[in-house]
N, C-alpha and C positions, 0 to 999 in steps of 0.2 A: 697276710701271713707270709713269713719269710720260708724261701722252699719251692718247688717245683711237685708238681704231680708226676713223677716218675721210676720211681721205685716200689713192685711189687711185693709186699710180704704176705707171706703164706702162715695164717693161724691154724695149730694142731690144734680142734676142739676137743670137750671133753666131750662120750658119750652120753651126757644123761639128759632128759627133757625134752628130746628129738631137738626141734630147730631151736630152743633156746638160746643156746651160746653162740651157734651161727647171727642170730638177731642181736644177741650183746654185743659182741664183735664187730658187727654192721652199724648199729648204733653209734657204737661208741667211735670208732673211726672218724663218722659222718660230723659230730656232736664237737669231738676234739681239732680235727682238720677245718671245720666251718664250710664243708662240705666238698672241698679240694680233694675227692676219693672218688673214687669210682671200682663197682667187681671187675675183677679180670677174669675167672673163674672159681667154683664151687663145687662140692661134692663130698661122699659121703666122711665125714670126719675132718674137712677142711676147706676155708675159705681164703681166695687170692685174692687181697686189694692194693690197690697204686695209692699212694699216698703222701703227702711231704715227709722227707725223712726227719724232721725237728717236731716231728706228730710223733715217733714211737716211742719215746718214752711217757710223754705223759696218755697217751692210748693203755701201756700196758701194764701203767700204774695204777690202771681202776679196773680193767678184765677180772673177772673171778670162773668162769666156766672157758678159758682157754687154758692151755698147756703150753705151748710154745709156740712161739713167732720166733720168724726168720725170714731173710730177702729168699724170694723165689729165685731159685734157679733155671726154673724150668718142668714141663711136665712131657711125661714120656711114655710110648705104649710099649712094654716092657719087652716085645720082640723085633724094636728096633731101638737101640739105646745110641747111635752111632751117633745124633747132636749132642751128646755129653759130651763129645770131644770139644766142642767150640766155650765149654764155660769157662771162663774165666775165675779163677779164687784166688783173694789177698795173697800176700806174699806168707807164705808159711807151712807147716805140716797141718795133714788133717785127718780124722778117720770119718768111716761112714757108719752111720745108728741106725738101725730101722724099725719101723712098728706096719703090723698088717691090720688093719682097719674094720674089723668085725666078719674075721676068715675070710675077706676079701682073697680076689688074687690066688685061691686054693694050689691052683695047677702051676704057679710062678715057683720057682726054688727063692727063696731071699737069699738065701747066702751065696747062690752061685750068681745070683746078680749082682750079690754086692761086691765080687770079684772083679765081674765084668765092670761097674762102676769105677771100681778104685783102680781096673788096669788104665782107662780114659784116662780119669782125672789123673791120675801119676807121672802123666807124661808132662805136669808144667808142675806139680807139688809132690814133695816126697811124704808116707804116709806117715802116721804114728799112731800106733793102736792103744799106747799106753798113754803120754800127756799131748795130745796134738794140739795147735795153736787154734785149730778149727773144726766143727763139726758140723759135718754135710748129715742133713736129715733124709732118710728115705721113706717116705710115706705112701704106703702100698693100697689105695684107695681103686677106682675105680680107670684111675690111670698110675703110672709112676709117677710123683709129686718128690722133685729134690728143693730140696731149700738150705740155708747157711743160718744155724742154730744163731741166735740172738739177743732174745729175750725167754727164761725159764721160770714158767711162776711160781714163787715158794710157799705151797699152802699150809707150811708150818705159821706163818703169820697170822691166816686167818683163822687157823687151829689154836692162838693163844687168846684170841679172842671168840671161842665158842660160847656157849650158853652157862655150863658150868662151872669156868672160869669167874665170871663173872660175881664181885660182891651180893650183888640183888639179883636172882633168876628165875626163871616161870619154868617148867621141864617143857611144855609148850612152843616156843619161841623158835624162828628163823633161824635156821645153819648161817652165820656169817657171808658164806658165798654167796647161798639165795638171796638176802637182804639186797649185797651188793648189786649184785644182777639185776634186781627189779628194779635199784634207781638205777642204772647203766639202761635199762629199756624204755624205761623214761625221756633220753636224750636229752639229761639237765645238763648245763653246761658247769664244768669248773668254779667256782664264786656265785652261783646260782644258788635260792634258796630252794630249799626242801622240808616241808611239811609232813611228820607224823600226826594223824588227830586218834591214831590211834595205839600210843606210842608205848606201851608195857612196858618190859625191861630194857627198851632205848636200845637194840638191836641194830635198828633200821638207818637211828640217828647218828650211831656208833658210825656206822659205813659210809654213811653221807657225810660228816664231820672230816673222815679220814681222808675221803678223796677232795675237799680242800671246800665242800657244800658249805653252806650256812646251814646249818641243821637246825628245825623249829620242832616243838613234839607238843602235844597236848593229848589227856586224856580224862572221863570223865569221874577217874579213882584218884584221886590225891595221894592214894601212895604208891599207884604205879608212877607217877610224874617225881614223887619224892625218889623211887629207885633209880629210875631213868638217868635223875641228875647224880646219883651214885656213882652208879655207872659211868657217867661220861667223863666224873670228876678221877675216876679211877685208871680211866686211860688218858688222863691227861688231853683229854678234848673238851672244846667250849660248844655250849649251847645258843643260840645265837637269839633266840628267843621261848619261852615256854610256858603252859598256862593250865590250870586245871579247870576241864570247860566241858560241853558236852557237845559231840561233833557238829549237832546245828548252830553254833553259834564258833564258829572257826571263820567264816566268810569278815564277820565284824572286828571278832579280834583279831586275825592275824593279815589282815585284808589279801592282798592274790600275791599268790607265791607262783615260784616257775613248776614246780612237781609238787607231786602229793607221791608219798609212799607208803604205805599201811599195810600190815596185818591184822584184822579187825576181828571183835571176837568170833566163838563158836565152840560150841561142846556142851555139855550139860553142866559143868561147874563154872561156864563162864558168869561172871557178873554183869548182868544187862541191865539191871534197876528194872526187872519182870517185862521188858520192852521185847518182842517178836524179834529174832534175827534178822531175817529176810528185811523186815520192816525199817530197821538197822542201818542196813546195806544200800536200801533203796533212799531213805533220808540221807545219807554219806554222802551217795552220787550224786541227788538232788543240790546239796551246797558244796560238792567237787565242781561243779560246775561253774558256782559263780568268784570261787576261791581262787582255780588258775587261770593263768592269763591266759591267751587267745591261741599261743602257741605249746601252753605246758601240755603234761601228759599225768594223768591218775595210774599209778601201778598197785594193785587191788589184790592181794593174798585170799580166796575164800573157800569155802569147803563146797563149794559145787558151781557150775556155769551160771553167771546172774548175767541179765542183761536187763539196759535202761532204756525207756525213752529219752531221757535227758543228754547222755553223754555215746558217743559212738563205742564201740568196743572192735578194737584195733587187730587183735589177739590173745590167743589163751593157752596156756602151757600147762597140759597136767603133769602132775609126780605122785604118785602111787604111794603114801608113806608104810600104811599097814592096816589091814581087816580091813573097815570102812572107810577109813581116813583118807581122801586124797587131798592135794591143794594144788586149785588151778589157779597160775599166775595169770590174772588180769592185764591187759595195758587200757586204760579207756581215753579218748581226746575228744576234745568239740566238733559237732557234727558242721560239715563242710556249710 
């Protein structure tokens, strides 16, 4: 890969899922750079990685739980700002933005730092509060975190493809972002396929499709797989293969794919064919197994912590929806 490992950029996480978006961000880095990354530092709200700079675009075209990237500047203990003098910034005006990282920092004034920042920096750039050519980020975490704004994610995108958007919809179904995140934890590559066997309103396939996957979906209703292809025909994405099948028999038809990404059912109107959930989950994992290849990963949507003898379980990410409802995101891989 053309590029050097030299350039640190600092992702603004979102807050939700604890370390979720910290691990999609790490993933995804790893997955798109072909492992040319490395952390520089971490902490509450934000991760530092060095990376090749012909990795950030397509890195921050599949992110869905960051907020912004930008080249590290630099990190700072907030009563000694005096290496701000040495940063170097493009030729042009800039102002400075800030955000305080879950009342981090209480006792820091932000505004009287952002003075003191902007007197430094001023002395090689003149400021502009109203159209500046550049925006220094100040990220008030567990240190001072500056960075040079770069990448902003628009989650009006992912918002035009929510649930009720959609021709064919379940009220059930993945937030978009989530979808995305769970194949990003995956660590599928680019042109890699991705497997739904348990594909409802094509949610999962949508996301995989987008970020440039072979999206395959199968499920065992015939007209979730009729809405699916709706769906995908509605946003102008191709299905790269699909089948109405019943998850134990995915290993034969769709022989080994690189990921598996699934939401699989649950609730009392789901449709099982009178088949035990649990029982469900655990047959899934049984031919998750012989489905991916040696290196893919199973990312597992389900209403409570399951674990297999068959497949290792990597991590689990809960989200709190409502009353009883939680969904912990699964990652499963083959045990070493």
């Amino acid at each position: 890969m053309a590029g050097a490992v030299n350039t640190p950029y600092l992702f603004e996480l979102s807050g939700e899922l604890k370390d979720m978006p910290r691990d999609e961000a790490f993933r995804t880095v790893l997955t798109e750079s072909d492992g040319q990354c490395r952390v520089r530092r971490e902490g509450p709200g934000y991760l530092v990685m060095s990376f090749p700079d012909d990795c950030l675009d397509p890195v921050a075209g599949r992110l869905a739980l960051t907020h912004t990237i930008g080249r590290s500047l630099g990190s700072f203990d907030p009563a000694d700002l005096s290496g701000v003098a040495d940063i170097e910034l493009p030729a042009g005006t800039f102002a400075i933005r800030h955000k305080r990282v879950g009342g981090m920092m209480p006792e820091v004034d932000s505004q009287q730092t952002i003075r003191r920042l902007g007197g430094l920096l001023s002395k090689k750039n003149q400021v502009d509060l109203h159209e500046p050519d550049h925006i220094v980020r100040m990220l008030m975490s567990d240190r001072i975190e500056l960075f040079l704004e770069e990448k902003v994610f628009d989650y009006d995108l992912l918002k035009k493809r929510k649930v009720s958007e959609r021709p064919f919809f379940s009220p059930i179904s993945l937030h978009p972002k989530y979808a995305r995140a769970l194949i990003n934890l995956t660590g599928v590559a680019r042109g890699g396929t991705v497997l739904d066997p348990f594909c409802g309103t094509g949610g999962i396939a949508i996301e995989a499709a987008d970020m440039g996957m072979k999206a395959m979906v199968s499920d065992f209703d015939p007209e979730m797989v009729a809405g699916c292809r709706e769906n995908m025909e509605f946003y102008h994405l191709k299905l790269a293969d699909y089948e109405t099948a019943d998850v134990g028999d995915i290993a034969d038809r769709f022989g080994q794919v690189d990921a598996i990404a699934c939401d699989p059912p649950y609730g009392r109107s789901t449709k099982t064919g009178g088949e035990n959930i649990d029982h469900i989950y655990k047959r899934a994992l049984d031919v998750f197994l012989r489905t991916l290849t040696d290196r893919g990963r199973a990312g597992v949507v389900l209403p409570h912590v399951f674990e297999t003898d068959s497949m290792n379980l990597e991590h689990v990410y809960t989200q709190y929806v409502h009353g009883s409802l939680s969904r912990h995101y699964h990652i499963f891989a083959h045990r070493s």
